[in-house]
GUVO-607315 format. One line per 8 residues: number of its first residue (from 1); their letters; for each residue x, y, z of C-alpha. Coordinates in Angstrom, 1 decimal. Example, Ala and Ser with C-alpha at 12.3 -4.5 7.8 and 13.67 -1.06 7.14 Angstrom:
<rs>
1> AS> 12.3/-4.5/7.8; 13.7/-1.1/7.1 .
</rs>
This chain:
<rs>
1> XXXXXXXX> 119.7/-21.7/-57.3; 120.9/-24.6/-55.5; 118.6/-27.1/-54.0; 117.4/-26.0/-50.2; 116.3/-27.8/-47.2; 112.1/-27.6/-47.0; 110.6/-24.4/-45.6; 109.9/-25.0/-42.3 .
9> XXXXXXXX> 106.6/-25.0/-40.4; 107.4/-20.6/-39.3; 107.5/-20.0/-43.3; 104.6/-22.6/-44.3; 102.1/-20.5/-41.9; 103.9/-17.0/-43.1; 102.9/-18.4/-47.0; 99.5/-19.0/-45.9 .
17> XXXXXXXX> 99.4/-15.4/-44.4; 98.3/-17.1/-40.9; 101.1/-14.7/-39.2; 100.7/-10.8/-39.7; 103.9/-9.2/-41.4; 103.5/-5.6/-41.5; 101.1/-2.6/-42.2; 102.2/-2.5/-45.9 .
25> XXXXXXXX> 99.2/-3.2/-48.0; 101.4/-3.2/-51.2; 100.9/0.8/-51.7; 104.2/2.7/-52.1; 103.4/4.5/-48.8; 102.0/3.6/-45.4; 99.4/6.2/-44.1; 100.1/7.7/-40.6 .
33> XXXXXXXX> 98.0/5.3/-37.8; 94.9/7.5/-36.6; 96.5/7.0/-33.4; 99.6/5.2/-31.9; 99.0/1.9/-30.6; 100.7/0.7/-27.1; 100.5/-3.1/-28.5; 103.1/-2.1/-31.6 .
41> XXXXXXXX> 106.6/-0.5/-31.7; 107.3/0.9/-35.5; 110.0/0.5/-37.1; 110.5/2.9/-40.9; 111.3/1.3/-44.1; 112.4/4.5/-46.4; 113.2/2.9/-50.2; 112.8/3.7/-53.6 .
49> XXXXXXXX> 109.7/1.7/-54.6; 109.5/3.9/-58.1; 111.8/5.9/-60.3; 115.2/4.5/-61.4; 116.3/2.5/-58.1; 113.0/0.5/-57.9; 114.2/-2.3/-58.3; 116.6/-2.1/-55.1 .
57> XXXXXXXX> 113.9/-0.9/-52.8; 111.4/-3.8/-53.9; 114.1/-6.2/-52.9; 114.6/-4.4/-49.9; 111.4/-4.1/-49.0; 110.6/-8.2/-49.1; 113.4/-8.7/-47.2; 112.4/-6.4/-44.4 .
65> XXXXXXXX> 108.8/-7.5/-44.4; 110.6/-11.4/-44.1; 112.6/-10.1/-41.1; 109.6/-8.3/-39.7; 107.0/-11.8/-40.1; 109.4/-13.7/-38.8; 110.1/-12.1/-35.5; 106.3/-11.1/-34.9 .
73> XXXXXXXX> 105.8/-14.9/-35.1; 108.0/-15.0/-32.2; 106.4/-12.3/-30.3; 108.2/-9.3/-31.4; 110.3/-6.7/-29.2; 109.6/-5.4/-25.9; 106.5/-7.5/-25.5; 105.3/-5.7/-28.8 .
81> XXXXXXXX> 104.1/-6.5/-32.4; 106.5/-4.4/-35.0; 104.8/-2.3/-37.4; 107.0/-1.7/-40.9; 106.0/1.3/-41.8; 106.9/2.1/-45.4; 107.7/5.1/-47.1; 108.7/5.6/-50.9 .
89> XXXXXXXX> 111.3/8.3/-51.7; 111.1/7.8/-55.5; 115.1/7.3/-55.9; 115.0/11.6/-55.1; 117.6/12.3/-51.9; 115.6/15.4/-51.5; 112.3/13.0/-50.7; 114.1/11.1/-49.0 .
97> XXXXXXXX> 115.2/13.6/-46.0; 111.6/14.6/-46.0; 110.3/11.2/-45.1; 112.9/10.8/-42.6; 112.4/14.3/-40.8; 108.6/13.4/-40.9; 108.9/10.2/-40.3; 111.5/11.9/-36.8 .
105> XXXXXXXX> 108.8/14.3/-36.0; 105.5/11.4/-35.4; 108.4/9.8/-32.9; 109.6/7.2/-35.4; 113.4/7.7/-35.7; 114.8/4.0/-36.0; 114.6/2.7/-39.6; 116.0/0.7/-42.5 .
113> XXXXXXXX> 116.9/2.4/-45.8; 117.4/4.5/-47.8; 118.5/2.6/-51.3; 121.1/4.3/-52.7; 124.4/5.9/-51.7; 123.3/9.5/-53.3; 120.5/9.7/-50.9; 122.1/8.1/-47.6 .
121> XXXXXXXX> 124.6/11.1/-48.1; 121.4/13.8/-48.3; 120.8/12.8/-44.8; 123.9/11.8/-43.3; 123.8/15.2/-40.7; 120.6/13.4/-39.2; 122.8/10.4/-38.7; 125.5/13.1/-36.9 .
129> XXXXXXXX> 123.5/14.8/-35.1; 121.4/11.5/-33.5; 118.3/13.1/-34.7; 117.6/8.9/-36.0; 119.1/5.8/-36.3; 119.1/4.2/-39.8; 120.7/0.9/-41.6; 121.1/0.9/-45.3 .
137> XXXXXXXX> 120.7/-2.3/-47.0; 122.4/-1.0/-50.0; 124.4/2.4/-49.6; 128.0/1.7/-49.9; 129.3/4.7/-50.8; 133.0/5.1/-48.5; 131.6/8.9/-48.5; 129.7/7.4/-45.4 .
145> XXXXXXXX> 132.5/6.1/-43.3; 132.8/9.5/-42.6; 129.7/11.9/-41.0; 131.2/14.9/-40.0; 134.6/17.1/-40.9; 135.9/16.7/-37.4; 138.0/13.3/-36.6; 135.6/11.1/-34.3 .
153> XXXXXXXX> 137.6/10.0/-31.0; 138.8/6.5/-31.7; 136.6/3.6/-29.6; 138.7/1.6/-26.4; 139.6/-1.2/-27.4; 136.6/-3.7/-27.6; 134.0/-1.1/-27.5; 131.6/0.8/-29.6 .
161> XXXXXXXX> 132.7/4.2/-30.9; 130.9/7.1/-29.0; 130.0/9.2/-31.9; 126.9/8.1/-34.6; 128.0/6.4/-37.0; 125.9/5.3/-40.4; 125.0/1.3/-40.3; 125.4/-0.4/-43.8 .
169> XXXXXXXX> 124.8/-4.2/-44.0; 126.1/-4.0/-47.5; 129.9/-4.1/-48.1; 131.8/-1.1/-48.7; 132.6/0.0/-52.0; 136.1/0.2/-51.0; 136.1/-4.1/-51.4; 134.0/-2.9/-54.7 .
177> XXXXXXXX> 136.7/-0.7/-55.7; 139.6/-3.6/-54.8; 137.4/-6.5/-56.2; 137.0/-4.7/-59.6; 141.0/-4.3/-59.9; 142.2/-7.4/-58.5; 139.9/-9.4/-61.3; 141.3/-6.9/-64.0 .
185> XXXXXXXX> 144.8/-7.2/-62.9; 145.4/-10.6/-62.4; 144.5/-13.5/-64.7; 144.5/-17.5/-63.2; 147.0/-20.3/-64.7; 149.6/-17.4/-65.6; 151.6/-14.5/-64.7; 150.0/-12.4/-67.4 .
193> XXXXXXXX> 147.8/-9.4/-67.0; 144.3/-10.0/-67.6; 143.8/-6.3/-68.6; 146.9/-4.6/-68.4; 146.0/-1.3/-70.0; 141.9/-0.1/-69.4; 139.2/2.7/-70.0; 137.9/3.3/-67.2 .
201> XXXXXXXX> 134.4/4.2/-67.6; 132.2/5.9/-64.7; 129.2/7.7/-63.9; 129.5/11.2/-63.0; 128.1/11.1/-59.5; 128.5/10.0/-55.7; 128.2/6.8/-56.5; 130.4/6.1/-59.9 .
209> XXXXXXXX> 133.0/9.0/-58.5; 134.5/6.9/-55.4; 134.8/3.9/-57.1; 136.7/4.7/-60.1; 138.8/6.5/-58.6; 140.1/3.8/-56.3; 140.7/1.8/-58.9; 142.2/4.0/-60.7 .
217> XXXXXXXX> 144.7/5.0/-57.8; 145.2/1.2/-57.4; 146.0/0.7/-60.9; 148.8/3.1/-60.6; 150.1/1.6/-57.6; 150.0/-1.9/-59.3; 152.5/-0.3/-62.0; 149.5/-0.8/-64.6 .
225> XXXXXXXX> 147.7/1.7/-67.0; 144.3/3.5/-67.1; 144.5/4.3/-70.8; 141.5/6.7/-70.4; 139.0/8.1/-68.0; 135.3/8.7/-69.3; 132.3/10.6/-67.3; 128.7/9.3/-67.9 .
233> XXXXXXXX> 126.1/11.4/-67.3; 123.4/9.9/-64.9; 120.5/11.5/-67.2; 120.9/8.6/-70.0; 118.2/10.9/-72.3; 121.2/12.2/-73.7; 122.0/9.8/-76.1; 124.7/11.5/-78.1 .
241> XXXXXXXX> 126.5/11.8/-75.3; 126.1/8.1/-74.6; 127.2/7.3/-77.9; 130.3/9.6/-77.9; 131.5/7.8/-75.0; 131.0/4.4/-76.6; 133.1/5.5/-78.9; 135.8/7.0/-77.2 .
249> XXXXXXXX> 136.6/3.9/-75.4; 135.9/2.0/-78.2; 138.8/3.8/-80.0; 141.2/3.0/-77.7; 142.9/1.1/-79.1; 145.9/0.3/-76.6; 143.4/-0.6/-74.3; 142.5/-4.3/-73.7 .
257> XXXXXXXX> 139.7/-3.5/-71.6; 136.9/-1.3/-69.9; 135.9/-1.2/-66.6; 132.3/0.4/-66.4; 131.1/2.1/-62.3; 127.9/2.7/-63.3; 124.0/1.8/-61.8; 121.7/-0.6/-63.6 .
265> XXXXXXXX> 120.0/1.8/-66.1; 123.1/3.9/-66.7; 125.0/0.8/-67.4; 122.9/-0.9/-69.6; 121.8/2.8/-71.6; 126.1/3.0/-71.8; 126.5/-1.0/-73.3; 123.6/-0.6/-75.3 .
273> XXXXXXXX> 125.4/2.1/-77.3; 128.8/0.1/-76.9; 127.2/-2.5/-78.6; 126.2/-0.6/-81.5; 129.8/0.9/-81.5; 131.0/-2.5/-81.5; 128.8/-3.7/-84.8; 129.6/-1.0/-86.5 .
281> XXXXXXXX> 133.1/-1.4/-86.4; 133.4/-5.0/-86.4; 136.7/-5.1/-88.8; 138.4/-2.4/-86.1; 139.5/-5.0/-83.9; 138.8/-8.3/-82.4; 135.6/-7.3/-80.5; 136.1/-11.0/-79.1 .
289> XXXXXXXX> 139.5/-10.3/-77.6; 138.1/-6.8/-75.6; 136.5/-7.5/-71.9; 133.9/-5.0/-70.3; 134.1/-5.5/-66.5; 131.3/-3.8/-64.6; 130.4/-2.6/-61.2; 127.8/-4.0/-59.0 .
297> XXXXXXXX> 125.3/-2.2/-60.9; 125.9/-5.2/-63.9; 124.8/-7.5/-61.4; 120.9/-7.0/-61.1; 118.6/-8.1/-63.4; 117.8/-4.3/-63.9; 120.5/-4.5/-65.7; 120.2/-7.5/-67.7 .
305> XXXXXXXX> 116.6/-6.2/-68.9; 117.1/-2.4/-69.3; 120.1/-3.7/-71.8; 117.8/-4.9/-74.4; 116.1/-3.0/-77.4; 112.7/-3.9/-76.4; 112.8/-4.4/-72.9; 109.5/-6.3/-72.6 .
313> XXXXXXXX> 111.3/-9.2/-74.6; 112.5/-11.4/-72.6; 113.8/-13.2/-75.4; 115.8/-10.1/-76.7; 119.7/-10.0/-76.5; 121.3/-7.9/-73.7; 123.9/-5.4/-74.3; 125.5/-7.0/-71.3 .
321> XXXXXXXX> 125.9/-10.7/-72.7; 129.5/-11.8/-72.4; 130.4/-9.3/-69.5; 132.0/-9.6/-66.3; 129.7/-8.4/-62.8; 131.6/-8.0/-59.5; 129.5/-7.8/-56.8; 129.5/-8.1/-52.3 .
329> XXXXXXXX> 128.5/-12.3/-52.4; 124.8/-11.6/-50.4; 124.0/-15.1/-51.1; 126.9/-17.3/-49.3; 126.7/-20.6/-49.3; 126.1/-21.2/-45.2; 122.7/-22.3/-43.2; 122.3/-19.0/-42.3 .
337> XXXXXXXX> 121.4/-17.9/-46.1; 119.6/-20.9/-46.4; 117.5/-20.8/-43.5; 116.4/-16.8/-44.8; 115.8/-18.4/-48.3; 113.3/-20.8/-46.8; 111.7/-18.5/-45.4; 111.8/-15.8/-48.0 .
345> XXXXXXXX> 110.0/-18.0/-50.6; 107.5/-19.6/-48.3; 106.4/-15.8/-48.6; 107.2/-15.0/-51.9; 107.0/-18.2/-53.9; 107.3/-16.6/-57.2; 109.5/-13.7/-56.7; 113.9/-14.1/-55.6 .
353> XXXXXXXX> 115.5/-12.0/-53.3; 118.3/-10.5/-55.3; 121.0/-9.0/-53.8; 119.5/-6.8/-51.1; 116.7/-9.1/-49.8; 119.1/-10.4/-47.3; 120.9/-7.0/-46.5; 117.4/-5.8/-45.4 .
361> XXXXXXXX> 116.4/-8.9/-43.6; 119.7/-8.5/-41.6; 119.1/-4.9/-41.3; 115.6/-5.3/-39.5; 116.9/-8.4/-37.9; 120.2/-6.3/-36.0; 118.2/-3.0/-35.5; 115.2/-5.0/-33.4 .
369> XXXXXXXX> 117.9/-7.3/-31.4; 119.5/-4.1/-30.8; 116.0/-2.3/-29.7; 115.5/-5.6/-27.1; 118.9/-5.4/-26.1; 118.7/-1.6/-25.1; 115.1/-2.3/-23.7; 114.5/1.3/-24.9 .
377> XXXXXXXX> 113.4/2.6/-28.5; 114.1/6.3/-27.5; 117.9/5.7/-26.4; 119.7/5.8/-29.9; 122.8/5.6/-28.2; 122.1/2.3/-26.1; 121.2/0.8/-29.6; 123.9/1.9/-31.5 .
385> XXXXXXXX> 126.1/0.3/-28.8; 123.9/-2.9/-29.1; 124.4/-3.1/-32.6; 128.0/-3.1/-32.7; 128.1/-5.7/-29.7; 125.6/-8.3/-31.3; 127.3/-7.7/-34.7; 130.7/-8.7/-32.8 .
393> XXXXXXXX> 130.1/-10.9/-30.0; 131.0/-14.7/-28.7; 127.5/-17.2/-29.2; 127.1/-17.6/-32.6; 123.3/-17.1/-33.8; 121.5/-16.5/-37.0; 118.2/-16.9/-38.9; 118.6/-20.4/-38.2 .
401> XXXXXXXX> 118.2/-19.8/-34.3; 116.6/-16.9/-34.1; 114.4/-18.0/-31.4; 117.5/-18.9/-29.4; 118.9/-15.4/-30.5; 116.4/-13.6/-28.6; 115.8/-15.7/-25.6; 120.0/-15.2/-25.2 .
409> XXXXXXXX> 119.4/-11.5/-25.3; 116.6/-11.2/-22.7; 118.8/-13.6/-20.4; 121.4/-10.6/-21.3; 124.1/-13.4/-23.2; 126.9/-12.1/-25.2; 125.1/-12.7/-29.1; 126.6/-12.7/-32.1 .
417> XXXXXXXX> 124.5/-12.0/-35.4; 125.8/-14.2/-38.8; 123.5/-12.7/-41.1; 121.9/-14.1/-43.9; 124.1/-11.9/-46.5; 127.3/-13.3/-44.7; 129.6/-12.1/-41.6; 128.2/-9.0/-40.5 .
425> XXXXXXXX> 130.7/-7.8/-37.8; 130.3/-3.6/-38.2; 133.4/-1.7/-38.7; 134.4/1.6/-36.4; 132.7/4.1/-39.3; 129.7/1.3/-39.5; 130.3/-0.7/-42.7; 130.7/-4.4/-42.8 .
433> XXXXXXXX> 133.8/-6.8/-44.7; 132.0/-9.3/-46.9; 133.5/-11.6/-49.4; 132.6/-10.4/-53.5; 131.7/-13.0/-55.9; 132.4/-12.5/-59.9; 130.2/-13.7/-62.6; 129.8/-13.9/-66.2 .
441> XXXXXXXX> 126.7/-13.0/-68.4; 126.0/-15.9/-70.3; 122.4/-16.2/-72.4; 121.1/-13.3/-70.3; 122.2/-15.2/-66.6; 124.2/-14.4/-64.4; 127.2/-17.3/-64.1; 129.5/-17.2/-61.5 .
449> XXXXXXXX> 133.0/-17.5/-61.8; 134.5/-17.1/-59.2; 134.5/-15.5/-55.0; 137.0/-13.5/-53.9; 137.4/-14.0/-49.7; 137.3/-10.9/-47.6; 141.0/-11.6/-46.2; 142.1/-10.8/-50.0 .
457> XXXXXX> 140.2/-8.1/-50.9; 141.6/-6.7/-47.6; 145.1/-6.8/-48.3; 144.4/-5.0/-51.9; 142.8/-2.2/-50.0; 145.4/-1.6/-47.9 .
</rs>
C-alpha cells in the first residue's frame, strides 16, 4: 500500500471511539429498536456476514459503518443521527428478500446491499415495483441493468430515468467481461496474441453465466478461438466433478490458455484441482508456457487462502500463484481514495478495506446526500432523482470535502460525488463505468500489472 497522508483529526477521534458509528455491536444482526427514535433516521445494511460470500459483506460492512461515523460526526441527515442497521442474509437470496420485506414492513426501505449478484436478482421486483431503494456495493451482474420485461421510457436528455432502476457502485460486469478479453487477446511490445486459442472455464450460475458468455461472444468477434467451454458447479463438495474439469482443460492441448469466471471459493476449489492436474502431468506440456486468467473472484484474498491445502497456513502455497486477477480498480490512486483510507484505518487499524470497503462507503455516502437532498426519507422517487444528479453534477466533491459536500446540498448547489472507488457517474439502468486494474499473484500477493482506463474498456464493449 502506498504511503498516505496522516489521518486526520475526524478519524483520530473515530479510532478512539469518541464519535458513535452505528448500532452494530459486531453481531451478524441488529435487533429491532423497542421503539423508533425521532433523533435517528435508519438506514439497512443487508450482507452476507457468514456462509460463502463472508468475506464481501465484512468488507462491505466496514466500509458502511466508515461512511456512517463519518457523517454522524458532521451531524447526520435531516438534523438526525443515522442508525446502520444490519442484517446478515447468510450468502442465501431467499434470506435475503426476507430481510428486505421485513426490513420494508418496520418502515425501513432505503439500504445498502445485498453482496452478490445471485441475491440482488432475488429481489430485483422490490426494486421495480418501488417497494425500496437499495445500492449494491458489489452486485454486478448486467442481469440488473434490466428490472422488468417491458422497455423503460428513455430519460430527456440530462435527466433521471422515471422508472426504478437498481444502484450499483461497483462496475458492471460488462467492463469485467471486456477487461478479461482485452488482457487475453492482446499482448504489449508485439502484434502477437497473448492467448489466441482458450478454455473458457465458468461457473454454472448468474454470476459465472453473463460473463463468459461475453467473452466468449467477443472472442468470436475478435476472429479468435474459445477452444472449449466448461461448467463448474457452485457446490465445490463434488470433487470429482472438480477434478474432471481440471482435466478437460488441462487436455486441451491447442489451447494456450484458460480463462476461469468463477467466485473466490469456486475458484480456488477449481485451481486447487488444476494444480494437481498440472503435477501430475508435468511431462504433458510446458505447464510454464499455459496462463490461467481469472475473474474478479481471483482477486480477494478469499481467494488466495481458500487455494491452499491447509488453509490455516499462511505459509502454504496457493493454487493461484502465478495467475492473472482482473478486477474494477476500487482503489485509484486520487485524494478521494486516500482521504477514505485515512479514515478507514483510523477505525480499523489492523484490518484493509479490500475491494468493496469503498463501494459501500460510496454507497452510504450517495444514498444519505441523496436523502438530504430530497429532504424526505419516504419519497423514493425524489432520491432516486438525487442520486443520479449528485452522481452527475458540476462542483466537484468527495471524502475529502465532505463537509463542504453537504453544506452545498442544503444551500441546494449543483454537487457532484467522486467517490472513494473512483468516478461514480450512474448510468441510465444504474451501474457505474470504472477503470479495471490487472494483477499477478506472486508469493501469495497480489502485484499489479497493469490498469485498463474506462474509455478502453468502453470501446471493446461496444
Amino acid at each position: 500500500m502506498r504511503k498516505l497522508a496522516q489521518a486526520s483529526l475526524l478519524g483520530s477521534l473515530l479510532a478512539l471511539g469518541i464519535l458513535p458509528g452505528c448500532s452494530d455491536s459486531g453481531q451478524p444482526t441488529t435487533p429491532p429498536p423497542t421503539e423508533e427514535s425521532k433523533n435517528t433516521l435508519p438506514l439497512a445494511l443487508v450482507v452476507s456476514l457468514t456462509g460463502p460470500n463472508q468475506a464481501i459483506g465484512d468488507e462491505a460492512k466496514r466500509g458502511a459503518e466508515v461512511a456512517v461515523a463519518q457523517l454522524n460526526a458532521l451531524g447526520g441527515i435531516l438534523g438526525k443521527r443515522i442508525e446502520l442497521v444490519i442484517e446478515n442474509d447468510n450468502g442465501d437470496p431467499k434470506v435475503t428478500r426476507q430481510k428486505l420485506t421485513e426490513l420494508a414492513d418496520r418502515g425501513i426501505t432505503l439500504g445498502i446491499g445485498p453482496s452478490t449478484s445471485t441475491s440482488a436478482l432475488e429481489v430485483k421486483d422490490l426494486i421495480a415495483s418501488d417497494k425500496v431503494v437499495y445500492i449494491s456495493p458489489s452486485a454486478t451482474s448486467r442481469l440488473l441493468d434490466k428490472l422488468t420485461e417491458e422497455e423503460p421510457p428513455p430519460p430527456a436528455p440530462g435527466q433521471p430515468p422515471q422508472n426504478p432502476v437498481f444502484f450499483r457502485t461497483a462496475a458492471t460486469d460488462v467492463f469485467l467481461s471486456a477487461a478479461l478479453t482485452q488482457y487475453a487477446s492482446t499482448n504489449e511490445g508485439g502484434a502477437t496474441r497473448r492467448c489466441p486459442a482458450i478454455v473458457l472455464v465458468q461457473q454454472d450460475d448468474a454470476y459465472g453465466g453473463p460473463i463468459g458468455e461475453a467473452v466468449e461472444q467477443y472472442y468470436l468477434l475478435f476472429d479468435l478461438a474459445v477452444r472449449r467451454k466448461l461448467l463448474l458447479d457452485p457446490n465445490i463438495d463434488n470433487t470429482q466433478k472438480l477434478n474432471d474439469a481440471a482435466a478437460a482443460a488441462g487436455n486441451q492441448l491447442d489451447a494456450d490458455c484458460q480463462v476461469v469466471v468463477a467466485q473466490p471459493e469456486v475458484a480456488a476449489a477449481y485451481m486447487r484441482s488444476f494444480k494437481n492436474y498440472e503435477t501430475e502431468n508435468a511431462a504433458k506440456r510446458d505447464w510454464g508456457k499455459f496462463l490461467t486468467i481469472g475473474s474478479d473472484g481471483f482477486r480477494q484474498d478469499e481467494f488466495i487462502v481458500a487455494g491452499r491445502k491447509d488453509p490455516s497456513n499462511p505459509t502454504a502455497p496457493t493454487a493461484g500463484e502465478g495467475s492473472i486477477a482482473i478486477a474494477a480498480d476500487t482503489a485509484p490512486a486520487e485524494p478521494e481514495y486516500s482521504a477514505f483510507y485515512n479514515l478507514f484505518k483510523a477505525r480499523f487499524p489492523t484490518a484493509e478495506p479490500g475491494r468493496y470497503g469503498s463501494t459501500a462507503y460510496d454507497a452510504a455516502i450517495l444514498l444519505a446526500a441523496a436523502i438530504e437532498r430530497a429532504q424526505d426519507p419516504k419519497d423514493h422517487k425524489k432520491i432516486r432523482d438525487a442520486l443520479f444528479r449528485i452522481s452527475q453534477g458540476r462542483v466537484r466533491v468527495g471524502p475529502n470535502r465532505l463537509s463542504d459536500m453537504m453544506d452545498l446540498i442544503r444551500r441546494g448547489e449543483d454537487v457532484n460525488y467522486e467517490g472513494a472507488s473512483g468516478s461514480l457517474d450512474f448510468t441510465d439502468s444504474g451501474h457505474v463505468l470504472s477503470a479495471f486494474g490487472v494483477w499477478r499473484i506472486e508469493n501469495a500477493e497480489f502485484v499489479k500489472v497493469k490498469t485498463f482506463p474506462i474509455s478502453e474498456l468502453d470501446a471493446v464493449s461496444q
